[in-house]
Each structure stands twice: as C-alpha cells, then as structure tokens.
C-alpha positions in Angstrom: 3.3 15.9 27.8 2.8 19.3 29.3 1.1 22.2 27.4 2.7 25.5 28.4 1.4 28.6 28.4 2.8 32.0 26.2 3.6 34.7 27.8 2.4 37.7 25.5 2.1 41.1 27.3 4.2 42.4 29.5 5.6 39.2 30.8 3.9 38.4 34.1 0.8 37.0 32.4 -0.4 34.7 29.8 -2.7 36.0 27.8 -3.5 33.4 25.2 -2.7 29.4 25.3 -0.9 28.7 21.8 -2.8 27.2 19.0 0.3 24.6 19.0 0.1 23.5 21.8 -3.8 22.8 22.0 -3.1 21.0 18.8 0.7 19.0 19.2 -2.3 15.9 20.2 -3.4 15.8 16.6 0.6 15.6 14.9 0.8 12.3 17.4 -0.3 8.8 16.6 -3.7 7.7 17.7 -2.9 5.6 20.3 -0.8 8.8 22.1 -2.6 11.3 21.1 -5.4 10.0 22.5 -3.8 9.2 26.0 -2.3 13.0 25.7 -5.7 14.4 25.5 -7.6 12.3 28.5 -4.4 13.4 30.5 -4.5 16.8 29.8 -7.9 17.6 29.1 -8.2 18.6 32.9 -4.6 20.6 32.8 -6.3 22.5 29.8 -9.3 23.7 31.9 -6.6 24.6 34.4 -4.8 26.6 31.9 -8.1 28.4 31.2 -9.1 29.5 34.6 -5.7 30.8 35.1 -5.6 32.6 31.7 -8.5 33.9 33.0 -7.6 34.8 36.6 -3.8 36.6 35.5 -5.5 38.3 32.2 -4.1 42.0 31.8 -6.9 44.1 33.1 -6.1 46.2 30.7 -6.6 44.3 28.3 -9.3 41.5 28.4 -9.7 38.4 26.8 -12.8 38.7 24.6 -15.0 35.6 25.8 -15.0 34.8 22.4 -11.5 33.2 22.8 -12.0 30.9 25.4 -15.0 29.6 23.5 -12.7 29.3 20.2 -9.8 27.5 22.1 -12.5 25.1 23.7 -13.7 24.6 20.4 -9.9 23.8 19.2 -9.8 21.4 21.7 -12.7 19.6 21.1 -12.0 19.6 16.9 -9.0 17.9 17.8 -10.6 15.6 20.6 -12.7 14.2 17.9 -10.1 14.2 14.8 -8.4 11.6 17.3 -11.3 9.1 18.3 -12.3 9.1 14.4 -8.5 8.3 13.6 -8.6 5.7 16.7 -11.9 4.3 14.8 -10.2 4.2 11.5 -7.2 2.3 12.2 -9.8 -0.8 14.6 -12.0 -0.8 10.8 -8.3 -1.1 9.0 -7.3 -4.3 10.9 -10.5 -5.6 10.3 -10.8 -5.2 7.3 -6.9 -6.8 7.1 -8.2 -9.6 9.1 -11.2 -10.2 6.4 -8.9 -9.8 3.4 -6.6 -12.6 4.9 -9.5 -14.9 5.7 -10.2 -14.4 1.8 -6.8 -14.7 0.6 -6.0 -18.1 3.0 -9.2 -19.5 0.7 -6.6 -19.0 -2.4 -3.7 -21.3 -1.3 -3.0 -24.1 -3.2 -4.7 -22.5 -6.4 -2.9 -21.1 -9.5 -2.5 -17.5 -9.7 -2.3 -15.6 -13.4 0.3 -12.6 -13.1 2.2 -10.5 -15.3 5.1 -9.7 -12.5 8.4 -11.7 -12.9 8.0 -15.2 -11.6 11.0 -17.7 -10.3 11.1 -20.3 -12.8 13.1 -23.7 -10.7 14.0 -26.1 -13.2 10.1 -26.8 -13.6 8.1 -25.4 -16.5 6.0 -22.4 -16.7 2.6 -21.9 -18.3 2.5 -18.8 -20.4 -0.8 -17.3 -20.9 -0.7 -15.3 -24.1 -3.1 -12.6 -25.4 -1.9 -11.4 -28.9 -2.8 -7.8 -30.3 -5.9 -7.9 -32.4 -5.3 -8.6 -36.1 -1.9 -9.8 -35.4 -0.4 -12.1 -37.8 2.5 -13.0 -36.2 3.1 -13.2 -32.3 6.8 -13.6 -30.3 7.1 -14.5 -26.5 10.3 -12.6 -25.3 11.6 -13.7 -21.7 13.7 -11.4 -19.9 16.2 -12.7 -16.9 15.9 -10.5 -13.3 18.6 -8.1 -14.8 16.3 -7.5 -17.7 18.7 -9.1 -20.1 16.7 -11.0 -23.0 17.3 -14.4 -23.0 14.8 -15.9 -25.5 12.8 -14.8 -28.8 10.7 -17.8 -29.8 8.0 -17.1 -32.1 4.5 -19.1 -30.8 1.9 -18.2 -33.3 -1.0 -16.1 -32.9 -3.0 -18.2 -30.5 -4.7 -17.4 -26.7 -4.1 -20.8 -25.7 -1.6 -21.2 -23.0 1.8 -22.7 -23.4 4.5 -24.6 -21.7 7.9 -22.4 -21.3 10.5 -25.3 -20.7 13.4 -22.6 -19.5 15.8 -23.2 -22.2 17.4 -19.9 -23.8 18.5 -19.2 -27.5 20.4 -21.3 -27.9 18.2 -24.6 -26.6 20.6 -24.2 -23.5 18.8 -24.8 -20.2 18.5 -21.6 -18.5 19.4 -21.1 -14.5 17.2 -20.8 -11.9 15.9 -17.3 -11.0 13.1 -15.1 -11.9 12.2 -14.4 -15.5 9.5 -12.0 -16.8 7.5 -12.8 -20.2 5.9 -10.2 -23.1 4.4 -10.7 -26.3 5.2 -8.8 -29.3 2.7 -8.9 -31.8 3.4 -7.8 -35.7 1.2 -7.1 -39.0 2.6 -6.6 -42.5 6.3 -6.8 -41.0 5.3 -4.3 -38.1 5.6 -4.5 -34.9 2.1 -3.3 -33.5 2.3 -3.9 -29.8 4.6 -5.4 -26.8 2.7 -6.3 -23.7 3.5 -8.0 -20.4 2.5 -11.9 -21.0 1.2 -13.4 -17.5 1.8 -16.4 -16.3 0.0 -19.0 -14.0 2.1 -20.1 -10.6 0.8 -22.1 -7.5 -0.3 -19.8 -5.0 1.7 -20.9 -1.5 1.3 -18.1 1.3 -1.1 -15.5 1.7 0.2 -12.3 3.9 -0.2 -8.5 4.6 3.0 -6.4 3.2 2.7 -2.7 3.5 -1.2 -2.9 5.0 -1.7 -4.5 1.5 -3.0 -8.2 0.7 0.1 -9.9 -1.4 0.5 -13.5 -2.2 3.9 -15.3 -2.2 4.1 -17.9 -5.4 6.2 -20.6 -6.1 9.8 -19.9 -5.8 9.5 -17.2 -3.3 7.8 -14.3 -5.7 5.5 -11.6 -4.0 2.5 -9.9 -5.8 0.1 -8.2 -4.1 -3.3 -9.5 -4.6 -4.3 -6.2 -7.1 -1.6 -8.0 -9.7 -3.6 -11.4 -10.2 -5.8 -11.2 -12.8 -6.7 -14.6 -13.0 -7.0 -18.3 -10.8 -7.4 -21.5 -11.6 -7.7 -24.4 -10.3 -4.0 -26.3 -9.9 -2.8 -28.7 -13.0 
C-alpha cells in the first residue's frame, strides 16, 4: 500500500496529506492493517518532511497540522493493536467455550428448536399455562404442516412422543417441532414452544458462536438449551 500525497494549490506542491489516506489502515482487517501501518509508518514521516520542505511559501502550513495528522496516525495506530487484542481474547475465549461445551457430550440437552425424530421416541417436556384445565401437544413436520393434535393433560411431567401422526400412522423420519396449547372454560389461553430432551453428540463453533449438534444432525447454538440431563 502506498499513501499518496494531494496536490491542493497550485499544482507543484502538496499541501496537506488526505485524511483518507492516513486512515484506509483502520477500513482493513487487523492483521493488514496492522502490517500497513509498521510499513508505512516511516513513508508517513517522509511524506511530512516533504510536505513540509515543498509547502507554498505563501501559504504555510500552520504547525498545528502536522501535529493533528500525527495525532491521526497515532488514533489509528492504536484503534488497530486494540482490534489485534480483541480478536487473540475472542479465540480464547472460543477455545474456553469449547473446552466447556466438549464437558456436555453424551448428556441430554432440553430445546424448544425442531429436533430430527429417527424412528426412536422423543421425550417431550411440557410446561402448561397456569390455571389451565386442559393442555394439547401439537407437532409440526419441517414444512410446518401439523401432523398431530393429541391432548396430554395438564401435567409438567415429561412424556414419550412415539412419532405416529393422526391417524396412529407412523410418521417419517425428519425433524418435527412441538408446542403446547393450553385452554380454560373452552379458551384457548396460550400456545408455547414445548422443548424436548435429545443426546447431545458434537460440540462446535458456527458463526463465532458455541452450538451443539443433537441426535439426528440438528444444530442449536448453546444460548437455545435451557436444560441438561443426565442420559436415560
């Protein structure tokens, strides 16, 4: 990267080094931007003696602008290293998370995102509305087509889903998602997400963000478990 001079007076001499191009360093990423500015540092000072050597005579630089423009460069210098310092605590902080998250493997995680049911059955974990009198689990396929309204009674206790649909028929395999809809006096008073409890079998990063892969492939990212348990 070279920083160029602008010519601004009468067209023999520069006058002023852009703002834009003391600061192109701080648009890059870290890692170049930081090998821009120990490379160029030195061209900068260059820059500034001969802005200061070819100045119009007539019209002076004010020393006031060499100190602003050093004091640019330095603002941006240090923008850099504190980026540079930001992205080593990131991946340790990554590192830690994933040291955490490997702990988890083998355990079963409670999640209200769709989960792959395989033939085997799923344990629903339901939490009916308060004074409801009457609770129904509702599971959706992946196209969000309901496939099953079977009423469960108002209970907290979890319960086995054995993937069979309306009709007693045994569903196909593929990722279903669960909700509870809770009545009183004939009305319905609330439809939340139902979660479910799946064996945890891969931790990983997606995105710069801790997610767990489930049985059957599914991805949440750790922030969507709200519960663990030990593996039955």
């Amino acid at each position: 990267m070279e920083l160029n001079p602008t010519i601004t007076n009468n067209g023999n001499f520069p006058n002023q080094i852009t703002e834009p191009a003391i600061a192109t360093a701080a648009t890059l990423p870290s890692s170049e931007a930081s090998t821009v500015l120990s490379s160029d540092f030195e061209t900068f000072l260059k820059m500034l003696t001969a802005q200061a050597q070819y100045q119009d005579p007539l019209e002076p630089i004010d020393s006031s602008e060499y100190a602003a423009q050093l004091a640019q460069f330095s603002m941006v210098e240090q923008q850099v290293l504190a980026n540079d310092r930001l992205s080593e605590l990131t991946a340790q902080m990554s590192i830690a998370n994933m040291t955490q998250l490997a702990t988890l493997i083998g355990m079963d995680a409670r999640t209200s995102e769709p989960v792959y049911f395989d033939g085997s059955a799923l344990t629903i974990d339901p939490d009916p509305a308060e004074g409801a009198e009457e609770a129904v689990l509702i599971v959706s396929n992946s196209e969000g087509i309901v496939v099953q309204r079977k009423e469960i009674g108002v209970t907290d206790e979890p319960i086995r889903w054995n993937g069979r649909g309306q009709n007693g028929a045994l569903l196909g395999e593929g990722y279903y998602s669960f909700e509870l809809e809770s009545s009183a006096l004939g009305q319905v008073i609330s439809t939340l997400p139902a979660s479910t409890f799946t064996r945890i079998e891969e931790a990983r990063v997606t995105d710069g963000q801790p997610a767990l892969i489930l049985d059957g492939g599914t991805e949440v990212l750790a922030v969507h478990v709200n519960g663990l348990r030990e593996p039955t």
